[in-house]
C-alpha positions as a printed Julia matrix, in Angstrom:
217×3 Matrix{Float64}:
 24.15    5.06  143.59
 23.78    5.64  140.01
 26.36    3.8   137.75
 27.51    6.56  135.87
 29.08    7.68  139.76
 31.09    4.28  139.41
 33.07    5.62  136.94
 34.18    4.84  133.16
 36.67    8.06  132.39
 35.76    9.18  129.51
 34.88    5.83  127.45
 31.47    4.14  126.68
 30.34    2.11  129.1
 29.7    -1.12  128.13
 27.29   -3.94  128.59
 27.08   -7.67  127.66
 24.04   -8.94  128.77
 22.34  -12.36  128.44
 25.04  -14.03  129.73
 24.45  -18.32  130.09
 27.78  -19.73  130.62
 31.19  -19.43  131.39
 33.28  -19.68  128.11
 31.14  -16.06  127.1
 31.75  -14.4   130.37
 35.3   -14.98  130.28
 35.73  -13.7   126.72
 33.3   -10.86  127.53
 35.96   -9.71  130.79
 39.08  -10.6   128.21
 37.68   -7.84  125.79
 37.41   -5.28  128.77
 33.43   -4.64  129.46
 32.33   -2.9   132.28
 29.22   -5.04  133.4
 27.57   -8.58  132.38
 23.93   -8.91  132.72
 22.32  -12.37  133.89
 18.49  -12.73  133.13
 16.35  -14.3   135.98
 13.0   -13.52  133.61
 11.06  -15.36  130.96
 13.55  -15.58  128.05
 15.62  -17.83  125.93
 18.64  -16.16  128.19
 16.89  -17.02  131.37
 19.51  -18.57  133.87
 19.35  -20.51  137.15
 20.68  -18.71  140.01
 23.48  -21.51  140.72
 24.42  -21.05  137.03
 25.2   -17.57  137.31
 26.35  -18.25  140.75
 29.37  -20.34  139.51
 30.08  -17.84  136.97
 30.52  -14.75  138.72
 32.66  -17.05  140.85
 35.09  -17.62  138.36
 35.63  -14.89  136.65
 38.93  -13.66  136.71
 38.2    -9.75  137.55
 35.6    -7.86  139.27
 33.1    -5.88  137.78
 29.42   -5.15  137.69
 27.43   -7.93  137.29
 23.66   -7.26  136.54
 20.65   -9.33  137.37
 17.74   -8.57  134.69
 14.17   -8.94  136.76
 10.58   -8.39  135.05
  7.9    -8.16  137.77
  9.07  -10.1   139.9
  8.69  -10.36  143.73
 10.93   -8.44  145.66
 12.25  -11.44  147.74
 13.12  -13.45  145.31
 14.63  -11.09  143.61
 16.78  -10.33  146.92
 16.99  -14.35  147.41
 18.71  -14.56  143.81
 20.74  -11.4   144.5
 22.33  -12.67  147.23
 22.89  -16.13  146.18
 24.53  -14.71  143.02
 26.5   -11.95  144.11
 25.24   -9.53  142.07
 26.0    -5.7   142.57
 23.48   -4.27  140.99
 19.65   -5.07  139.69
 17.77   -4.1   135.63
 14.45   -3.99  136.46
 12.65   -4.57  132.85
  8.97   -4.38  133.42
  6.13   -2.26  134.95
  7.66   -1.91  138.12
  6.85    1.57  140.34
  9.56    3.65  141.93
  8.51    2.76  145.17
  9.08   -1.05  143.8
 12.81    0.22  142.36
 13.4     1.82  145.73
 13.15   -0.51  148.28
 16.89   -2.34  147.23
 19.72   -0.94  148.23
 21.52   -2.33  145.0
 22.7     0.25  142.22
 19.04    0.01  140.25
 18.96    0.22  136.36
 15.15    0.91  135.29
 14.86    0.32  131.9
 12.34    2.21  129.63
 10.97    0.66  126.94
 10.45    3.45  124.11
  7.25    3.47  121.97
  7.23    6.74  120.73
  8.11   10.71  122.22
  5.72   10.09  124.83
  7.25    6.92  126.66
  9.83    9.8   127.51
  7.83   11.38  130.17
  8.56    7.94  132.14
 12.3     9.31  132.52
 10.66   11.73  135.08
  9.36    9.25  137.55
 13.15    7.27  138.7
 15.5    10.19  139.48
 17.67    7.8   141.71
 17.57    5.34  139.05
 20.19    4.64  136.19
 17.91    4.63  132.94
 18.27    2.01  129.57
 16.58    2.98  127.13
 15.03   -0.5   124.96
 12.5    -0.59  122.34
  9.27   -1.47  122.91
  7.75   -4.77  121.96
  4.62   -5.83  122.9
  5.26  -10.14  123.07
  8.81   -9.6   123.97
 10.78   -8.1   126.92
 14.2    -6.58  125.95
 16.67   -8.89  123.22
 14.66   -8.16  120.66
 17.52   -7.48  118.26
 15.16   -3.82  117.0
 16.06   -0.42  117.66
 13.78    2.31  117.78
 14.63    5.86  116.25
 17.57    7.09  117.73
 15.93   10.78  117.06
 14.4     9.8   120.27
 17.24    9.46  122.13
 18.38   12.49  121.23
 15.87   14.13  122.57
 15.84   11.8   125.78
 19.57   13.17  126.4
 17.78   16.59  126.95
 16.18   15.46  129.85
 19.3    13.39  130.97
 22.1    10.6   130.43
 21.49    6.89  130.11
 22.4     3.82  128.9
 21.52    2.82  125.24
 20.06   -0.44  124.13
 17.59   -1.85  121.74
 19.02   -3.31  118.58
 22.66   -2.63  118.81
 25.08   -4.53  116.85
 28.66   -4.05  115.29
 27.79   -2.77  112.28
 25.72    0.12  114.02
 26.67    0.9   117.5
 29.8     3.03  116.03
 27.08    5.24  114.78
 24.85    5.16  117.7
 27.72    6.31  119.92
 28.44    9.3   117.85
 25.31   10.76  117.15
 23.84   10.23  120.89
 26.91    9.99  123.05
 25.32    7.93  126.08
 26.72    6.99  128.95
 26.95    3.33  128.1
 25.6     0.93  125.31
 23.95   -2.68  126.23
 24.29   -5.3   123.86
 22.42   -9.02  123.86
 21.02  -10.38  120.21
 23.48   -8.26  118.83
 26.3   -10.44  119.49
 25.05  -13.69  119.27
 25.43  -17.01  117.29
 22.27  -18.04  118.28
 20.0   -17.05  121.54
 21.83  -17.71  124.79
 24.92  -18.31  123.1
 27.33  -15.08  122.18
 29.94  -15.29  119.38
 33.35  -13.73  120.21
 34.35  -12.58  116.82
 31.25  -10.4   117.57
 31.94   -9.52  120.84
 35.15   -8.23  119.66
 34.45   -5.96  116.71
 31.43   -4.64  119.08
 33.66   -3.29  121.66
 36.31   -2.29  119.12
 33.4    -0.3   117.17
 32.58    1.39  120.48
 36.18    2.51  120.89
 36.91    3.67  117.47
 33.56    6.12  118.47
 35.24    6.92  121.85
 38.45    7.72  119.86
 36.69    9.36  117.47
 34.86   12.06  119.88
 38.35   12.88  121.16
């Protein structure tokens, strides 16, 4: 199933991802989000499985909660999947649609934009929910840098997906209104430092997306 068939009315669809500990998952649900993301890959956000375990665990409300996976085998990423509780996988890296296919999890394939061309990857996961990242060649998604959002625009020819790459409150009010995805995904963007989100930025990030939503009517 893609995520946009879960449902978010009319509003933006949001994102937290990076998520490390309890204190920023609860304030994350408090402000209303639609998904958390958990990273099981390389990164300063990398989690253990019983960390994110206990989280999910305890949070007060259910809603999507998104394991982020770069290459990795497909048992482990089942193993962690299931020892989680997750509902749905990001698959950040190289992998093929045959790879994407073979979970029967809601699959976000993210596409990490170079230029015009690294649209023609859009084509290859039709049952796939799409982010769209920017590209960086020593670093795999958080990289606090957008790419041109002319892009996007042109990606939402082809069809919806969720934004990401660089977001931040003082931006994603903008992004919102000039390429109307289905859903933003924020990480750097709202942090105090890697790993560790600030909730004064948490807040205005989600109030900047609604003032956008409001905004477009």
């Amino acid at each position: 199933m893609h995520i946009f068939e879960q449902g978010s009315g009319h509003k933006t669809w949001i994102k937290i991802c990076g998520i490390t500990n309890l204190e920023d998952a609860r304030n994350a649900v408090s402000l209303g989000v639609d998904a958390l993301g958990f990273v099981f890959a390389s990164s300063p956000r990398r989690v253990e499985p019983s960390v994110a375990r206990e989280i999910i665990r305890h949070l007060s409300k259910p809603l999507l909660n998104v394991g982020v996976f770069v290459n990795q085998d497909i048992s482990e990423v089942e193993k962690i999947a299931a020892e989680c509780g997750l509902n749905a996988l990001q698959l950040h890296g190289d992998e093929a649609p045959e790879y994407c296919e073979r979970f029967s999890f809601s699959i976000i394939k993210a596409i990490r934009i170079k230029g015009l061309e690294s649209l023609k990857e859009m084509e290859r996961f039709p049952q796939a929910t799409l982010l769209l990242d920017t590209f960086q060649p020593m670093q795999v998604g958080g990289t606090g840098i957008s790419f041109p959002w002319a892009i996007a625009l042109k990606a939402k020819e082809r069809r919806n997906f969720i934004l990401s790459g660089g977001l931040n409150p003082g931006n994603v009010r903008e992004a919102v209104q000039l390429v109307k995805p289905f859903g933003v995904d924020v990480s750097s963007g709202v942090e105090s430092m890697p790993a560790k989100k600030e909730l004064s930025r948490m807040v205005e990030f989600v109030r900047e997306v609604k003032k956008a939503d409001e905004n477009a009517g």
